[in-house]
C-alpha positions in Angstrom: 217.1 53.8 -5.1 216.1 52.4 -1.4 213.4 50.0 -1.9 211.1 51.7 1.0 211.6 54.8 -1.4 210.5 52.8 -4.5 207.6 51.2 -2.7 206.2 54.7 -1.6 206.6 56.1 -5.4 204.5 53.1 -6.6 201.7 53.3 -3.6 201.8 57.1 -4.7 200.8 56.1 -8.3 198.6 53.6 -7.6 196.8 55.3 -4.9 196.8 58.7 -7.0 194.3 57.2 -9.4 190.8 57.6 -9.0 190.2 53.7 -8.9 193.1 52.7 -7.4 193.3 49.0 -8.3 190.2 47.8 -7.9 186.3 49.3 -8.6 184.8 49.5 -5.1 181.4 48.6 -7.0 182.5 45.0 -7.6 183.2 44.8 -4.0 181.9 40.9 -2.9 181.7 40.6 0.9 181.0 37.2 1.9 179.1 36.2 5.1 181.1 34.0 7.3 177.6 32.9 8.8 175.8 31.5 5.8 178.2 31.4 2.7 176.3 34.1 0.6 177.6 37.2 -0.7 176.0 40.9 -0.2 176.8 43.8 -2.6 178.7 46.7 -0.8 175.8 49.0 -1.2 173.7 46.4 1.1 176.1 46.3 3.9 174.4 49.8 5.9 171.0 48.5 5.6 171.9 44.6 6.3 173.7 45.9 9.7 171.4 49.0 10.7 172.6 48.6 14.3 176.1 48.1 13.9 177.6 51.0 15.8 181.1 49.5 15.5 182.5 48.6 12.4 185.8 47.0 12.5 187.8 46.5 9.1 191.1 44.7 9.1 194.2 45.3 7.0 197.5 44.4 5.6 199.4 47.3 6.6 200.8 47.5 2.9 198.3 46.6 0.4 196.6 49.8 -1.0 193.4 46.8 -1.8 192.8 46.8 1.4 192.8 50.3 2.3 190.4 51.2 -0.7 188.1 48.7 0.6 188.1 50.3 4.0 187.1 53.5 2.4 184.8 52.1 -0.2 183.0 50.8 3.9 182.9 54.5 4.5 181.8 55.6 1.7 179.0 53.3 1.9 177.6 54.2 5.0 178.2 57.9 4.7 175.6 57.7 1.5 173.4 55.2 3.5 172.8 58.4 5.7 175.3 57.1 8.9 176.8 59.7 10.7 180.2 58.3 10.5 183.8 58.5 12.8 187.2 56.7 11.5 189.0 55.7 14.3 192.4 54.3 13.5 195.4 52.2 15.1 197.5 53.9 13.0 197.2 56.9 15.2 197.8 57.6 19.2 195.2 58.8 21.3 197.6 61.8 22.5 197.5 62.9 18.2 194.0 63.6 18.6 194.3 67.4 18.6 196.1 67.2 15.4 193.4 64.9 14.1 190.9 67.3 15.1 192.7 70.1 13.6 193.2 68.1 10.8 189.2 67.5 10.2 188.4 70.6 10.8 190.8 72.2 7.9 193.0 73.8 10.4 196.0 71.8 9.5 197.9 72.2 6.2 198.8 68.8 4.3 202.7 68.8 5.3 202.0 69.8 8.7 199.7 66.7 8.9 201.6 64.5 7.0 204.3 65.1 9.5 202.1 63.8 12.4 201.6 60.9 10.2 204.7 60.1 9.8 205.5 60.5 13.6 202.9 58.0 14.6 202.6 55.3 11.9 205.7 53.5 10.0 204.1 52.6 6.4 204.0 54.9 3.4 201.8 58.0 3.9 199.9 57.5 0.1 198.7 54.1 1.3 196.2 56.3 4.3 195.9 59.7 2.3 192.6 58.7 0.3 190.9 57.6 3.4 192.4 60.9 5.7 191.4 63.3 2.8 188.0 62.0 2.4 187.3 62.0 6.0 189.0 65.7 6.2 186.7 66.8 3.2 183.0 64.9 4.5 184.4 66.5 8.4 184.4 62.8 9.6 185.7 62.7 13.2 189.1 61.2 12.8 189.7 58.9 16.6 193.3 58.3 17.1 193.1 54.4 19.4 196.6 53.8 19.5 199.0 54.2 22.7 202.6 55.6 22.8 204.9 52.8 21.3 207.3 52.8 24.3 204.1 51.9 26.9 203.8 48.7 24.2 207.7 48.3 23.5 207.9 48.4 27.7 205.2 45.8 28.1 206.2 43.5 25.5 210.3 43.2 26.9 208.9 43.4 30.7 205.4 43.1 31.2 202.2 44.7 32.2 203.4 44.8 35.5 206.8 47.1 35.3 204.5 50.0 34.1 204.8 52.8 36.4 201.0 54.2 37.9 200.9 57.2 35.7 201.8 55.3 32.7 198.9 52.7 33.7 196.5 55.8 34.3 194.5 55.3 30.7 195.1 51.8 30.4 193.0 49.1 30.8 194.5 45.8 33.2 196.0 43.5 31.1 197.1 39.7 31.3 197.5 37.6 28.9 194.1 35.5 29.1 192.6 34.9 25.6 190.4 32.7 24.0 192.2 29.3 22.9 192.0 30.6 18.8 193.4 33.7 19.3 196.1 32.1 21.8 197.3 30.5 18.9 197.5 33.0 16.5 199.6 35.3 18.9 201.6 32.2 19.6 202.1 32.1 15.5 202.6 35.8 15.3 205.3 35.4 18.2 207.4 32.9 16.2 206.9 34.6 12.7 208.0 37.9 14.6 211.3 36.1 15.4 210.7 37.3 19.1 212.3 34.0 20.9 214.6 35.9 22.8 211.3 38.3 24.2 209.2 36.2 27.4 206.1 35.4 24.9 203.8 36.3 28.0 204.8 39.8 27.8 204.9 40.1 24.4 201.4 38.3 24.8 200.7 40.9 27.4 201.4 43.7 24.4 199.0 42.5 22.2 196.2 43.0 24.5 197.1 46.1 25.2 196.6 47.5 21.4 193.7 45.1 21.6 192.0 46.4 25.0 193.5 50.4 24.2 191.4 50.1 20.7 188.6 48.9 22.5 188.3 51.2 25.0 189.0 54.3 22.8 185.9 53.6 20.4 183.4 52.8 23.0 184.9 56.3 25.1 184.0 58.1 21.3 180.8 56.4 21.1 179.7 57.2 24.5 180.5 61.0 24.1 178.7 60.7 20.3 175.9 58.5 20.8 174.6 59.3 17.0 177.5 58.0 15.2 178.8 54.4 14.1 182.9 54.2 14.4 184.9 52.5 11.2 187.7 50.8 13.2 190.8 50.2 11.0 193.2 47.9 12.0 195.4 45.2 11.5 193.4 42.0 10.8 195.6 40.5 13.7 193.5 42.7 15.8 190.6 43.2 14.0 189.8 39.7 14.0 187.2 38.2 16.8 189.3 37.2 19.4 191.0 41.0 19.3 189.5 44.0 19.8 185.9 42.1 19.1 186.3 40.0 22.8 187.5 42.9 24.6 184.6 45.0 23.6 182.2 42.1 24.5 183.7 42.3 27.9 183.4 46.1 28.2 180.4 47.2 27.0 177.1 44.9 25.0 177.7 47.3 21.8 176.8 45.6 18.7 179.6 45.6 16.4 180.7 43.5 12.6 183.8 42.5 12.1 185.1 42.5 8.6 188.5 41.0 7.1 190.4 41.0 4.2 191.1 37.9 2.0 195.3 37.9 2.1 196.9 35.8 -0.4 198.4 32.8 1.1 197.1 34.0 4.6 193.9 34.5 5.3 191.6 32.5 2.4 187.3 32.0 2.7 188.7 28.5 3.6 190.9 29.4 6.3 188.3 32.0 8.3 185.0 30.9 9.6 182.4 32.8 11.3 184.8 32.5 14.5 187.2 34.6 12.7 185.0 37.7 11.3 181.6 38.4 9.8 182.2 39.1 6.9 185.6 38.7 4.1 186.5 41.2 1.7 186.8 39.0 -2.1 189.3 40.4 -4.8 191.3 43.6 -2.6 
């Protein structure tokens, strides 16, 4: 058996139990600000102004993605009127996501737009797409087409053609000295060297400055909601889609991240890095 076919089986079964791994009511988030923890039920009410709520991933760890919906969750009974918008859709999906939402779309029709958009096992997302689909939260696809990023990254901001620009925000690759690094480190561990790092740098921002764009654009046509932005933690993390919003619009906004195992560690992130860190997902 292929092992991408094994590892969907087990996501399957893990994610088809009504816990998953983990009890979202043992949740710990620890603030990067002051070293004390807040139960998950606190968050809505410690952050009442919070109309962006960014929540980083490992693409493959079903922890993590119960953890983002357990965030949900929690400010959908705190009374939040709540959207989900998510990297691991285009912008151009967001009919389907609409249709989706509002129960026009059968599951294998949807799961097929999934699957067209995003590379990681469809059980890892269902929970989170299912519950929004079933509480009618607006779904907001941030991504852009993966050959406007594959384009950028081999040669450059520049060579896009005016049309394919027309959404886009400019891009260049000027970012704060921390997150310069961490793209430089995400460069080498991509084994990229034959790819100019400035354009792949230049690709980066683009996800980063797209994302950023597409919640305040959602925001600014819904005005009562708070957005649940999930991402990568490589782009959730300050210096990602957190700068570029500071630069486009004073919004305020909490960035939360995951603690990865041998990655990212309450001793490796500081207040620099996120708001808050998820404990035990």
């Amino acid at each position: 058996m292929k092992p991408m076919l094994i590892a969907t089986l087990l996501v399957g079964l893990l994610c088809s139990h009504p816990l998953w791994a983990h009890d979202p009511a043992n949740m710990e988030l620890r603030d990067l600000n002051n070293g004390k923890s807040i139960h998950l039920s606190d968050l809505p009410g410690a952050y009442p102004h919070h109309r962006i709520i960014l929540v980083g991933e490992h693409h493959t760890s079903a922890g993590h993605h119960q953890a983002q919906l357990a965030v949900i969750q929690s400010l959908v009974a705190a009374g939040r009127k709540v959207a989900v918008g998510m990297e691991m859709f285009r912008s151009d999906s967001q009919p389907a996501l609409d249709a989706w939402v509002a129960g026009k779309l059968e599951p294998d029709k949807f799961e097929a737009v999934y699957q067209d958009n995003w590379n990681y096992p469809w059980p890892l997302y269902q929970p989170i797409l299912i519950y929004a689909r079933d509480n009618r939260l607006p779904v907001v696809g941030l991504n852009v087409p993966r050959e406007v990023t594959r384009q950028v990254a081999y040669q450059g901001f520049d060579s896009l053609s005016a049309k394919e620009r027309k959404d886009l925000p400019f891009v260049t690759c000027d970012v704060d000295p921390d997150y310069m690094a961490y793209i430089r480190k995400a460069y080498g561990a991509h084994g990229h060297g034959q790819m100019n790092f400035t354009h792949f740098c230049e690709a980066q921002l683009v996800w980063d400055k797209s994302m950023a764009a597409g919640a305040l654009r959602f925001l600014k046509a819904n005005p009562e909601h708070t957005i649940v932005v999930l991402a990568g933690s490589g782009h959730v993390r300050k210096g990602g889609i957190p700068a570029q919003l500071k630069k486009m619009a004073p919004v305020d906004h909490l960035v939360i991240l995951p603690e990865i195992d041998g990655r990212t560690s309450e001793g490796g992130l500081d207040h620099e890095d996120a708001d808050l860190l998820i404990r035990g997902f």
